[in-house]
Every structure is written in structure tokens, then in C-alpha cells.
MDAnalysis code that builds the backbone (N, CA, C; Angstrom):
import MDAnalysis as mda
import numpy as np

u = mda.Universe.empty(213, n_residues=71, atom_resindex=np.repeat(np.arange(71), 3), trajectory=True)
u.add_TopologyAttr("name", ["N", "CA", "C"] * 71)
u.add_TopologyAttr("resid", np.arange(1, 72))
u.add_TopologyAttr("resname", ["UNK", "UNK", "UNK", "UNK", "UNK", "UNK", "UNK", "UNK", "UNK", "UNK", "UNK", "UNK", "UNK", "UNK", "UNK", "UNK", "UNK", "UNK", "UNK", "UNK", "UNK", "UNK", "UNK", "UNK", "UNK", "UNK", "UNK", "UNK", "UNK", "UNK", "UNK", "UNK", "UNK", "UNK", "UNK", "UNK", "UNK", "UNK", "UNK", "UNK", "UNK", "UNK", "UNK", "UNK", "UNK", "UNK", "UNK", "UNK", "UNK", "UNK", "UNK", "UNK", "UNK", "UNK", "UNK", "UNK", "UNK", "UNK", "UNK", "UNK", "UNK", "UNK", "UNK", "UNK", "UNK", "UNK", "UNK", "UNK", "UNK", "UNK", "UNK"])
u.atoms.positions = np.array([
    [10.788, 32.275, -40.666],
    [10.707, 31.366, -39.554],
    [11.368, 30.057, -39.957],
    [12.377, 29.966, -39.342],
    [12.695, 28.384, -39.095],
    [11.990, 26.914, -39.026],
    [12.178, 26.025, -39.745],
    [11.396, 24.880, -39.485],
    [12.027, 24.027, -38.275],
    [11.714, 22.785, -37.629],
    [11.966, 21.666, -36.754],
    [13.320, 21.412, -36.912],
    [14.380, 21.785, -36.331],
    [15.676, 21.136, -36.285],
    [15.813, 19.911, -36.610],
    [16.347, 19.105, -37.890],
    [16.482, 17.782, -37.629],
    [17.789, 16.999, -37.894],
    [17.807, 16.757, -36.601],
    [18.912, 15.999, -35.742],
    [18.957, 14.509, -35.166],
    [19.233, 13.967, -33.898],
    [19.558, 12.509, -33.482],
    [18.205, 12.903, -33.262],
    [17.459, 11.299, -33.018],
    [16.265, 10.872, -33.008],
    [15.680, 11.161, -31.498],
    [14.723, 11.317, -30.588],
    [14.425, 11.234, -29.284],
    [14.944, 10.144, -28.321],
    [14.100, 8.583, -28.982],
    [14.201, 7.801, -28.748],
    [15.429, 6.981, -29.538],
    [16.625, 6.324, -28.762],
    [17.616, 5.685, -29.490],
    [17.084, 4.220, -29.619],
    [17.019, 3.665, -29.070],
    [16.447, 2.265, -29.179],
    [15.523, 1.876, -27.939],
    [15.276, 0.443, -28.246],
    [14.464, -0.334, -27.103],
    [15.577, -0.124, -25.829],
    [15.533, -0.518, -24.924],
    [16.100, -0.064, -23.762],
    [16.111, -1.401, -22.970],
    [15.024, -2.644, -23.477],
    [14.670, -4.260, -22.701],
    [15.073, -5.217, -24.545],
    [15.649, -6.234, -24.108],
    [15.236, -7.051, -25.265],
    [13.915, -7.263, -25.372],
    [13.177, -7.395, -26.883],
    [12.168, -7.753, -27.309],
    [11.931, -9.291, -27.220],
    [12.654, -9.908, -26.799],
    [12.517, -11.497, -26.875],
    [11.829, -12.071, -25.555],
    [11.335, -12.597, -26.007],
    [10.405, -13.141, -24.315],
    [11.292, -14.199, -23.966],
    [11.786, -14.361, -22.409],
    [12.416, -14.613, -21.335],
    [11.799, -16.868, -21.706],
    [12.841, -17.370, -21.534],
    [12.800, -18.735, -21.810],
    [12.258, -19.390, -20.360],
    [11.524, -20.232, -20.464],
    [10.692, -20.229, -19.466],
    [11.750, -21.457, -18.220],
    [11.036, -21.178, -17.032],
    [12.198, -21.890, -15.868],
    [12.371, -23.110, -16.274],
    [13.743, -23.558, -15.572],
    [13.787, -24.994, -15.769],
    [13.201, -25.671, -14.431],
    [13.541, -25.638, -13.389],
    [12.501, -25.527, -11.902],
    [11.202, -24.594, -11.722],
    [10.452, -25.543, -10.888],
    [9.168, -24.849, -10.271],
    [9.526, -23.705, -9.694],
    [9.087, -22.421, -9.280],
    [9.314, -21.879, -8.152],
    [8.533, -22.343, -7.115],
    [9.084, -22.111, -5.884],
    [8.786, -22.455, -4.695],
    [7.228, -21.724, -4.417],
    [6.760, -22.316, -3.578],
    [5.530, -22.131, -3.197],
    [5.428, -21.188, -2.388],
    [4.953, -19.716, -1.965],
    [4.853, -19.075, -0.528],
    [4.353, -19.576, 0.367],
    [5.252, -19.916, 1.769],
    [4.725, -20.188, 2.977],
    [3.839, -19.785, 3.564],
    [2.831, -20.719, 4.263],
    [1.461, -20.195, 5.195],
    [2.025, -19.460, 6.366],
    [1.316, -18.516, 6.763],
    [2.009, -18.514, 8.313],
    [1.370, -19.496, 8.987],
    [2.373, -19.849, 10.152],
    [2.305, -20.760, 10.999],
    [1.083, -20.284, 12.098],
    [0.941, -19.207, 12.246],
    [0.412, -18.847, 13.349],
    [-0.583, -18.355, 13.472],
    [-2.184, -18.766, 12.752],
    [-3.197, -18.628, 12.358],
    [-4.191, -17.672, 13.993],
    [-4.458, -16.502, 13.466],
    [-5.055, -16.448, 15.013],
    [-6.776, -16.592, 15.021],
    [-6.991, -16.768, 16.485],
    [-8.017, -17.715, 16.890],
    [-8.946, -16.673, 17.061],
    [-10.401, -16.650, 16.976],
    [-11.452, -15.989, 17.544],
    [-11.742, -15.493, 18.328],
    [-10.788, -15.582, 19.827],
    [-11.139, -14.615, 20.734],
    [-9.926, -13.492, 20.263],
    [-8.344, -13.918, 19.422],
    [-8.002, -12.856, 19.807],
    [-8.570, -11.925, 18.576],
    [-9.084, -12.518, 17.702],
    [-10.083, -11.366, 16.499],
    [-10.641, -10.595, 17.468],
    [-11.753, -11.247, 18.519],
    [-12.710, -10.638, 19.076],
    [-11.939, -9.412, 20.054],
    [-10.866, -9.656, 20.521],
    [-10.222, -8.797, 21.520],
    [-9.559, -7.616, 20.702],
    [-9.158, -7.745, 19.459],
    [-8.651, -6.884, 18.415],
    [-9.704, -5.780, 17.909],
    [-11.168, -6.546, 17.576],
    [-12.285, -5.688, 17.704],
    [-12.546, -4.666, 18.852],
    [-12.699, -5.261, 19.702],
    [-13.091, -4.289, 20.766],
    [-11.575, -3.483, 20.857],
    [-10.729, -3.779, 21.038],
    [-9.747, -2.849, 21.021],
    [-9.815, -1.601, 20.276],
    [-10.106, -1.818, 18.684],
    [-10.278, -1.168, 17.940],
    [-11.413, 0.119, 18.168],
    [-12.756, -0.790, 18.561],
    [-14.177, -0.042, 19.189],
    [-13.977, 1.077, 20.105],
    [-12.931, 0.582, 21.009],
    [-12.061, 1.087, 22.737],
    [-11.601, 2.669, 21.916],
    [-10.626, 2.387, 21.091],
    [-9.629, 3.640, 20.866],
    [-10.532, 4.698, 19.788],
    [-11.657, 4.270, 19.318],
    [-12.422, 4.947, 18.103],
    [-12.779, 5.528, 19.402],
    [-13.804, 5.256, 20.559],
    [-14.625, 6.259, 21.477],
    [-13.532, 7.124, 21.805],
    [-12.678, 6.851, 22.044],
    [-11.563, 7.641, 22.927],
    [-11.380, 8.671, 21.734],
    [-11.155, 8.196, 20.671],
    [-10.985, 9.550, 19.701],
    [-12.448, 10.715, 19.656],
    [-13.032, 10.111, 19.474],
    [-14.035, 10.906, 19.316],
    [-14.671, 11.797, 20.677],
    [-14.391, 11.145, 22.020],
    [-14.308, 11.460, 23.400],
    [-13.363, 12.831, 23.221],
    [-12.193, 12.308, 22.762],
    [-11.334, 13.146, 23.184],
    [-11.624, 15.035, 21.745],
    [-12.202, 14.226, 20.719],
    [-12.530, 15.204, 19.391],
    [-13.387, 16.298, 20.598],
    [-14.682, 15.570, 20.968],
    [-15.424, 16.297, 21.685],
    [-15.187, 17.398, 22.730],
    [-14.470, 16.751, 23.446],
    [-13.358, 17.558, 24.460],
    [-13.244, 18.713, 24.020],
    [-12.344, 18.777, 22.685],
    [-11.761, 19.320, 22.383],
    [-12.463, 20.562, 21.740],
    [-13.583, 19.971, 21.229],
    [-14.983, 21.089, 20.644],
    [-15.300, 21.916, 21.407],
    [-15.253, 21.463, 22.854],
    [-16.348, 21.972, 23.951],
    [-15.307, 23.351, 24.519],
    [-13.575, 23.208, 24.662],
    [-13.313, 23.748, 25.252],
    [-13.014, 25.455, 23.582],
    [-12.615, 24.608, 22.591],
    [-13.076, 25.536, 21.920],
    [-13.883, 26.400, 21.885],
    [-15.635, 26.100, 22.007],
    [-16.317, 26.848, 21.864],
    [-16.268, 28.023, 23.076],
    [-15.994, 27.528, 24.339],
    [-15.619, 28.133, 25.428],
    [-14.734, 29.179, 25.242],
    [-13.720, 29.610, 24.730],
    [-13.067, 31.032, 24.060],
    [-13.870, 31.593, 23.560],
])
């Protein structure tokens, strides 16, 4: 039986310099707020929206049970 072929290595080298990156000469910029903060009713209207389309799924799941069992 043959032993381990030995040949070029797996790994040839690092692939990134090892030197850590010199730090900025400028700040970076700050991320912008959005401008357009929304208000409490339209949270509240987003809720119920949300509430609205969950019954309808489950309305419609049901539906869908009932006519199943019916076959």
C-alpha cells in the first residue's frame, strides 16, 4: 500500500493581508433618520388591517375544510 502523495501544499497562502487596515482620516457620516415618522392612528389602522386579513385567512382555511370534508 502506498502512503499520502506528497506534493504542493492545500492551502497556498493567506488570501487577505494580515495587517490591520489604518484607521480613517474622516468621520463617517452618520445614517439618516427617516423623515417620515408614522403616527398612531396609522399604527392603529395597520393593526386592524393586519387582524382584517388573519380572519379572512382562517375564514377562508375553514371554507376550505368544510367543503373538503363534503367529498
Amino acid at each position: 500500500m502506498g502512503g499520502v502523495k506528497a506534493g504542493a501544499p492545500a492551502v497556498r497562502g493567506p488570501s487577505k493581508r494580515l495587517t490591520p487596515r489604518p484607521p480613517p482620516r474622516f468621520a463617517l457620516p452618520r445614517p439618516h433618520r427617516p423623515k417620515h415618522v408614522p403616527t398612531t392612528q396609522e399604527l392603529t389602522m395597520a393593526d386592524l388591517a393586519f387582524v382584517a386579513a388573519t380572519i379572512a385567512v382562517f375564514a377562508l382555511v375553514a371554507l376550505i375544510a368544510r367543503g373538503v370534508t363534503k367529498l
